[in-house]
Each structure stands twice: as C-alpha cells, then as structure tokens.
N, C-alpha and C positions, 0 to 999 in steps of 0.2 A: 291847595294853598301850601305851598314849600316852609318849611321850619327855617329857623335863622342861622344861620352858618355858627357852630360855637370855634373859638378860637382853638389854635394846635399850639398844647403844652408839649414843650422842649422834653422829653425824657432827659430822665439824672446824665450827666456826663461819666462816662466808663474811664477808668485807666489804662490806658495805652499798652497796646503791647509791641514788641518787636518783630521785624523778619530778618531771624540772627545772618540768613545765609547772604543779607543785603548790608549786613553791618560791617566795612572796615576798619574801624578806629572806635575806642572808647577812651574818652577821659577821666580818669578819676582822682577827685581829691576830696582828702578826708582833714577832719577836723585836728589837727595839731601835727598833718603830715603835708611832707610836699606832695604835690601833682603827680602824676604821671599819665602813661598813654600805653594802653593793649593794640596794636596795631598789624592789623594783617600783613600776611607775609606770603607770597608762592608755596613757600613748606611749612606755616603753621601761622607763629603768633610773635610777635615780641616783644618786651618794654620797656618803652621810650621815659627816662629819666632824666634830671639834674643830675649831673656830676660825674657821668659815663660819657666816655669818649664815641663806643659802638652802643648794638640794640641787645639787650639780654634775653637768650631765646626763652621764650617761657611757657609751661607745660601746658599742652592741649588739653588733659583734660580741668584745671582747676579753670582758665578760662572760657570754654565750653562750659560748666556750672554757672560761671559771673552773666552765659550770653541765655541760659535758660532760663534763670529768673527775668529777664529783661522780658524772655520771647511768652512769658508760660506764666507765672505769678500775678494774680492780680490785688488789689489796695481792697482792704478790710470793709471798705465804705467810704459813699461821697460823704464830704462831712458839711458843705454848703459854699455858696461864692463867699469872695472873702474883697475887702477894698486897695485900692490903691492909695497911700503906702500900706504894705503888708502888715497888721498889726506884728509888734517886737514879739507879743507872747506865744508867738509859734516859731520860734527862732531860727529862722530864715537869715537873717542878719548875720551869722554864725553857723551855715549847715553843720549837719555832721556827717553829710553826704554828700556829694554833688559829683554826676557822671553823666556827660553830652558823649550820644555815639551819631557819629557820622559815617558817610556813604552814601551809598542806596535807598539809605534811609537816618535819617534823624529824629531826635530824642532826646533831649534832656529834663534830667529831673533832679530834686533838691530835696534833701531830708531836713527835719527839722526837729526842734525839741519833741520829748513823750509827752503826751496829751497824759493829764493828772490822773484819769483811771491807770494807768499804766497797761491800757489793753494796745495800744499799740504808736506809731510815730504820724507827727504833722508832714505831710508832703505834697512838693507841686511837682508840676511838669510843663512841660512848654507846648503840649497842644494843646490843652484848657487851663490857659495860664490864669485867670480867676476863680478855680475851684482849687477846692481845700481836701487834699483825702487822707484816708487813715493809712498804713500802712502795715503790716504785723512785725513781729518781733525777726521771725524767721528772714524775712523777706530780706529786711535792714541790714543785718547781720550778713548775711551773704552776699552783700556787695557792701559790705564794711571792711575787707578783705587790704593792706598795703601792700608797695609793691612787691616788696620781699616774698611775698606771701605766690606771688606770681612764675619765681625764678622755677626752670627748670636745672632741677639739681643732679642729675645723672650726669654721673663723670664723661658718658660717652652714647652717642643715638647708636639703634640697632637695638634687633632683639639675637638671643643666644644662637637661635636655628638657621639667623641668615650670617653667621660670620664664616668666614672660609680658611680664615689663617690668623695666626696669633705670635708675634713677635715683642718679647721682649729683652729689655736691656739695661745694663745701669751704669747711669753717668753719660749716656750717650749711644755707642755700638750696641749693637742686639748681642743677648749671651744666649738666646736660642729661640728657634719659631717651630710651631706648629701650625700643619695642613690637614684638614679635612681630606678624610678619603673614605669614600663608601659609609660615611652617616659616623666616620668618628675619627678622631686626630693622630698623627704620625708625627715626630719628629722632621726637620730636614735640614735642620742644623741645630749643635753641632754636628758636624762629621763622625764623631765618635757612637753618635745618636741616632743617624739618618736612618731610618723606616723601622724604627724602634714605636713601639704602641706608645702612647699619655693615655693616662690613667683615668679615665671617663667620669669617676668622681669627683676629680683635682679638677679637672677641667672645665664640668658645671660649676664650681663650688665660685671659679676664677671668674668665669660671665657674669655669674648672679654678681659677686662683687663690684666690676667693674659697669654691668648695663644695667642694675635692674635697683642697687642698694644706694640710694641717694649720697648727696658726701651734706655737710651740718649748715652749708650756707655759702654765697656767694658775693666776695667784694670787689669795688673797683679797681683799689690797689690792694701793693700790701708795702710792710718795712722797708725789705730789703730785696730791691728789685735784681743784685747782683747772686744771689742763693743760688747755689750749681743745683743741678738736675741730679735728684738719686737714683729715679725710675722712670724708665720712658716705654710707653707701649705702644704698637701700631695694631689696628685690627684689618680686616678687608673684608668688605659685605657683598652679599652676591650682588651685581651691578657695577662694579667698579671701584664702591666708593670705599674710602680709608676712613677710619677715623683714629686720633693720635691722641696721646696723653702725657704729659709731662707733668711729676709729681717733684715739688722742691726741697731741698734743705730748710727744715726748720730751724728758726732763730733761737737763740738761747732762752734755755726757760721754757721752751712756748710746747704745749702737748697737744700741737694738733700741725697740720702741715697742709700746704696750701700747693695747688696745680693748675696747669696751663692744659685747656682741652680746645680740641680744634672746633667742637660744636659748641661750644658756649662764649660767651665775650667775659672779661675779668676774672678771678682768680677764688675757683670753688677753694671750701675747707674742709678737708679731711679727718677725721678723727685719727689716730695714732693704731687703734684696732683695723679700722679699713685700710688702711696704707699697709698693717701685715699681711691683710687678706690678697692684697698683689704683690706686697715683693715675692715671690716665687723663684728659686732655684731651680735649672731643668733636673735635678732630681728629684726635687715636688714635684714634679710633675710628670712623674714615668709611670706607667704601668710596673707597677711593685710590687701584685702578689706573686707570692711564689710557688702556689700551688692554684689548678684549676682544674676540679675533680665534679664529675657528675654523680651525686651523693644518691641521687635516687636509683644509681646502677649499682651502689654498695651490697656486698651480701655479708661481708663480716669484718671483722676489724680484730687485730692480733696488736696486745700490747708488751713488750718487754723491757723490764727494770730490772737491771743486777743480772740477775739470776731466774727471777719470777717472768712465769707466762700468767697472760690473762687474755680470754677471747670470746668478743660477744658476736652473735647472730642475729638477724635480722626475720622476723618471726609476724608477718600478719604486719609489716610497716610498724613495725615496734622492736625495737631490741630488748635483746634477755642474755643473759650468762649462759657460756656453752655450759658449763659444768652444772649450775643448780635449777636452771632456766629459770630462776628471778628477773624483773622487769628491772629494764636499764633504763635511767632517766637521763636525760640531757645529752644521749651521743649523737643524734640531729643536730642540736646547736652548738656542738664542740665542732663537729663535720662544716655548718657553716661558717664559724668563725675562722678553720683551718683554709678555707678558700680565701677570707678578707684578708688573715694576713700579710703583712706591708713587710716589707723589712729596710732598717731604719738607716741604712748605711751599703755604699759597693759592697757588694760578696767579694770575700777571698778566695785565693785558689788552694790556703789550706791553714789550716787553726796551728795557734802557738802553744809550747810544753805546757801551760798555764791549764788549758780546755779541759773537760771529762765526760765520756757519755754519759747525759742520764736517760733516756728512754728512746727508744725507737716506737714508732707507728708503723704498723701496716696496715695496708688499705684491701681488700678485696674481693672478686666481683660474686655473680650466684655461683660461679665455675668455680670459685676458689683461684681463680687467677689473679695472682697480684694487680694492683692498679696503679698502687704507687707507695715509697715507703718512705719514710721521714724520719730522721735522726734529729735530738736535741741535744744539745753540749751546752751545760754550765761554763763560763769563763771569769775570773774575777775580774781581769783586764778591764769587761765590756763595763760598759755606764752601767748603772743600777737598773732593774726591773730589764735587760735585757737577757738573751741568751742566743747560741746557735743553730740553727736550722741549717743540714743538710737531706738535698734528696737522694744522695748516692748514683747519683747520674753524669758527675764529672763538672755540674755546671757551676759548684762553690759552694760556700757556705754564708749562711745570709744572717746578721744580726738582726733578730725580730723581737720583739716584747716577747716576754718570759710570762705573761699573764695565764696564756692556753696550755704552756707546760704545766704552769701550777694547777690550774681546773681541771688536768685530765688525771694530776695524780690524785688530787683531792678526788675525783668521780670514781676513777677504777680501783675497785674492791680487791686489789692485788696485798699480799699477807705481811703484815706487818713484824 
C-alpha cells in the first residue's frame, strides 16, 4: 500500500546574486540625489549623469567594489512575503536605494527604511518581487556610494614604469623634455641640457604627483572658461599612447586651481600644493649631486681648518682618530649626506672678493690614494644657510646648504 504523496514546500526565497562579468550598466539613485549610471566601456567604466555634456571616466577599482557586493553579499534573512500595495512602513515609497543593472543580466533592487531593531534595512528585488528581506548595515552602505564618489580623479592614466618621455611647458611651448634611456631619464631638450642625467628622485617625486596622487574633485564647469594655461604637460606610454595636461589660471581669491586632462571629461581641482609638485623648472630636475663617492672603498678622511689637521681611519667598519684612536661617530652619515648633496643654483666658474675658505675635505682610499677632495667657502653674498662647494677639478663651484659644513665642524674634534 503506497503512502499519500505529502505536498513540496517551496524553500525560503534566497537573494539574488549577480554575474558582475555579465553586468554592463548599473543604475543608481539615492535618496535626495540625482540618478546616475556606471556604464561599461572597452577600457573600463564611466558615469553617465545630469548636467555633463561627455561620460566621467570613473575608477575601476571603487566600481569593481559597487559590482562585488551585488555578485558576493547576501540579505541578513528572508523576512516573509509581503502584499500588494507595499505596506508604507517599509519605506519603499521613498527608497534610500534603488539600483537596476542591466546586460547579460538584470537586477534590481530597492532599499527601504531600518527595521526598528536597528539590526539591519527593509529590502526588495525584482526576482522575488513579494518577499521582504533584511539587508545589513555594511551591505547598504556600500552601494549608498554618489556619483561623485565614482569620479576617477588622477590627473593622468598610466603608471610611472610605463612612461617613456616627459615634456613639459608653461603657458604653452615645452621648456624641457625628458627621455628614458636604459631604466632612467636624459634631458633632450633644452639644447643646453641634451644627454645631461634628471635626477632619479625629482623624477619619481614628478610621476607620483602627476599619476598616482588624486587632485580634490572633479566639475563640469568652471567660472571662467577663458583662464590661460600656466602649465601644460605631455607624457608618452610605451604603446604609443600620450596623455596631456593642462593646469589653469586661477581666479581671484580662489586657492585651489582647476585642469584640462585628456583622460577625464570636465575640469579636475587641484590643490595649490599639488600644482607646486609639477610646476618644475629643468633645473628641478637635474641630476645635482655634486659628489658620487663609493664610501664603502673609504680608508680615511683628512680634515683641514685654518691651520688645523685632523684625520680619521677606518678600523674594523668603524672610524676612530688617527691620533688617540677614539671611536668616531657619525662619519658614515656625514659620507652619505656628502653624496645627496644638491646644489641649489648653476656653478660658477669662480667665486667673488666676498668668499673665504673654510675647510677642505679629503677623501681617501686603503692605498691612501686620494679619491676626491672638497673645498667649502663661506660667502655672505649667498642666501642664508648656503655656502660654497668646490672639487678642485675645474668644474666650478656649486652653492649647496651650509648644513653639512656645520655637522662636520660640530663632529671633528679639531682644537679650539
């Protein structure tokens, strides 16, 4: 005798998930904002707005985020079917969500007021449009996101490693470019400059600013559409591609400054600090030390002030005093700050009546072979905290900070 067939209860309805890589479009509008639309693109993503002429490129990864919650998150719990009309007290009438994605696949869903525990949000969707579910806090909030929140705000696409040349200019014409060559940049204009090194520090410092440090925000317009150009930059990525920059005249009053970028549509804002970080003179940007010494082939160092000798040796990777063989502190880090030296202005081809020696350095190897020797000259002429640096090699004398002069007299125990 066969038993009676029992009826098949429906399992609870699930919330829906996405397949982001089938999703071209998202709509989203939020409660007291306009609409917009995340919309796929050949090279990424954009967003389609009110009040934009073109599409605002917008950054891969924060909409990547918007598409994993969709694909990956699921609802706290079903909370039960619910009738037609929707009661008011889940406030559907009023989202404070709502986002249809279309494509390959569709989707939409609706947030609605916090459910009184405050454990999480009323929400529907449109594959089981008569059930009621919970939502969490995290979930809501990450596509509570406006469009703003979307814009990709790098002045310029690329990363550092793939650019091959760097031109720039102000008011228009280029006032100098650098080329890549063998893993690091050359001059090749000006003429005066041509296959002269940049300064490998100046020259990350310049990428990170321009590819990598966002500018404050991005609008459709701005005041004053006739604002000349102060700075204009080109890049060139391996591939072919350019990308350009044109940073404007700021209006009266106004502390911050607004640019035209060839990869974004309307008019990023710059801060007044990041707009320093690229205006660049090709003299920022030279290779400026004016010593480059291999300190670990050091064997002793000869110091002379006035009249006074003082000479330390190099003893087990530690210096000491030729004369009492007490430990010397800090002549490693005086040796590596003597390599970063910059100097802050052209060298001259010879100092004015004003100048006067104050110390000489010399450098030398375990042979006792010089390796190089360094003259400082006092001038009152020069700005404050500077001084002169020759190497007695014909090739001038360099105005550098005066800081390492003073740390070597402060260091060496020469007789007062």
């Amino acid at each position: 005798m066969s038993s009676p067939k029992k009826p098949v209860e429906r399992a609870e309805p699930v919330w829906p998930v996405l397949d982001k890589e089938q999703v071209d479009r998202l709509d989203v509008c939020l409660l007291g904002e306009k609409c917009f639309s995340l919309v796929r693109r050949t090279d990424g993503w954009g967003v389609v707005q009110h009040g934009w002429n073109g599409t605002v490129e917008a950054d891969l990864k924060k909409v990547n985020s918007l598409l994993d919650v969709l694909a990956q998150d699921k609802a706290l719990r079903f909370m039960g079917r619910i009738a037609d009309p929707v009661p008011a007290e889940y406030g559907f009438e009023a989202p404070r969500v709502r986002i249809a994605a279309g494509g390959g696949q569709e989707l939409a869903i609706s947030v609605g007021s916090e459910d009184p525990s405050g454990e999480g949000f009323y929400a529907l969707n449109s594959k089981e449009e008569d059930s009621l579910f919970l939502l969490g806090e995290k979930f809501v909030n990450r596509c509570g996101f406006p469009a703003e929140y979307y814009y990709n705000l790098h002045l310029a696409s690329g990363k550092p490693d793939e650019v091959v040349s760097i031109s720039l200019g102000h008011g228009g014409s280029f006032s100098w470019t650098l080329v890549r060559k063998d893993g690091s940049f050359m001059f090749s204009f000006p003429a005066s400059l041509g296959g002269k090194q940049a300064g490998g520090s100046e020259v990350d410092l310049f990428l990170h600013s321009l590819l990598e440090v966002p500018a404050k925000g991005l609008v459709s317009g701005i005041p004053n559409k006739e604002s000349r150009t102060l700075l204009n930059i080109e890049i060139s990525l391996s591939g072919k591609k350019v990308e350009t920059l044109e940073i404007l005249e700021p209006g009266d009053g106004e502390k911050f400054y607004f640019a035209r970028s060839s990869s974004q549509s309307g008019y990023l804002v710059l801060s007044k600090e990041h707009y320093e970080q690229l205006d660049k003179q090709a003299f920022a940007m030279q290779q400026r030390n004016v010593v480059s010494i291999a300190t670990g082939m050091l064997g002793s160092v000869r110091v002379v002030q006035g009249n006074q000798t003082f000479t330390g040796i190099k003893s087990d990777k530690s210096w000491i005093n030729f004369e009492d063989k007490k430990p010397l502190l800090g002549i490693d880090m005086s040796l590596w700050r003597l390599n970063e030296l910059k100097f802050e202005a052209e060298p001259k081809a010879s100092l004015s009546e004003t100048s006067e020696k104050v110390m000489d350095l010399e450098l030398m190897d375990d042979n006792g072979a010089r390796v190089v020797k360094v003259s400082f000259y006092s001038d009152p002429e020069l700005p404050d905290g500077q001084c002169w640096l020759s190497l007695g090699d014909g090739s001038g004398y360099y105005p550098v900070s005066d800081k390492l002069l003073e740390d070597l007299q402060g260091q060496i125990p020469l007789r007062k």
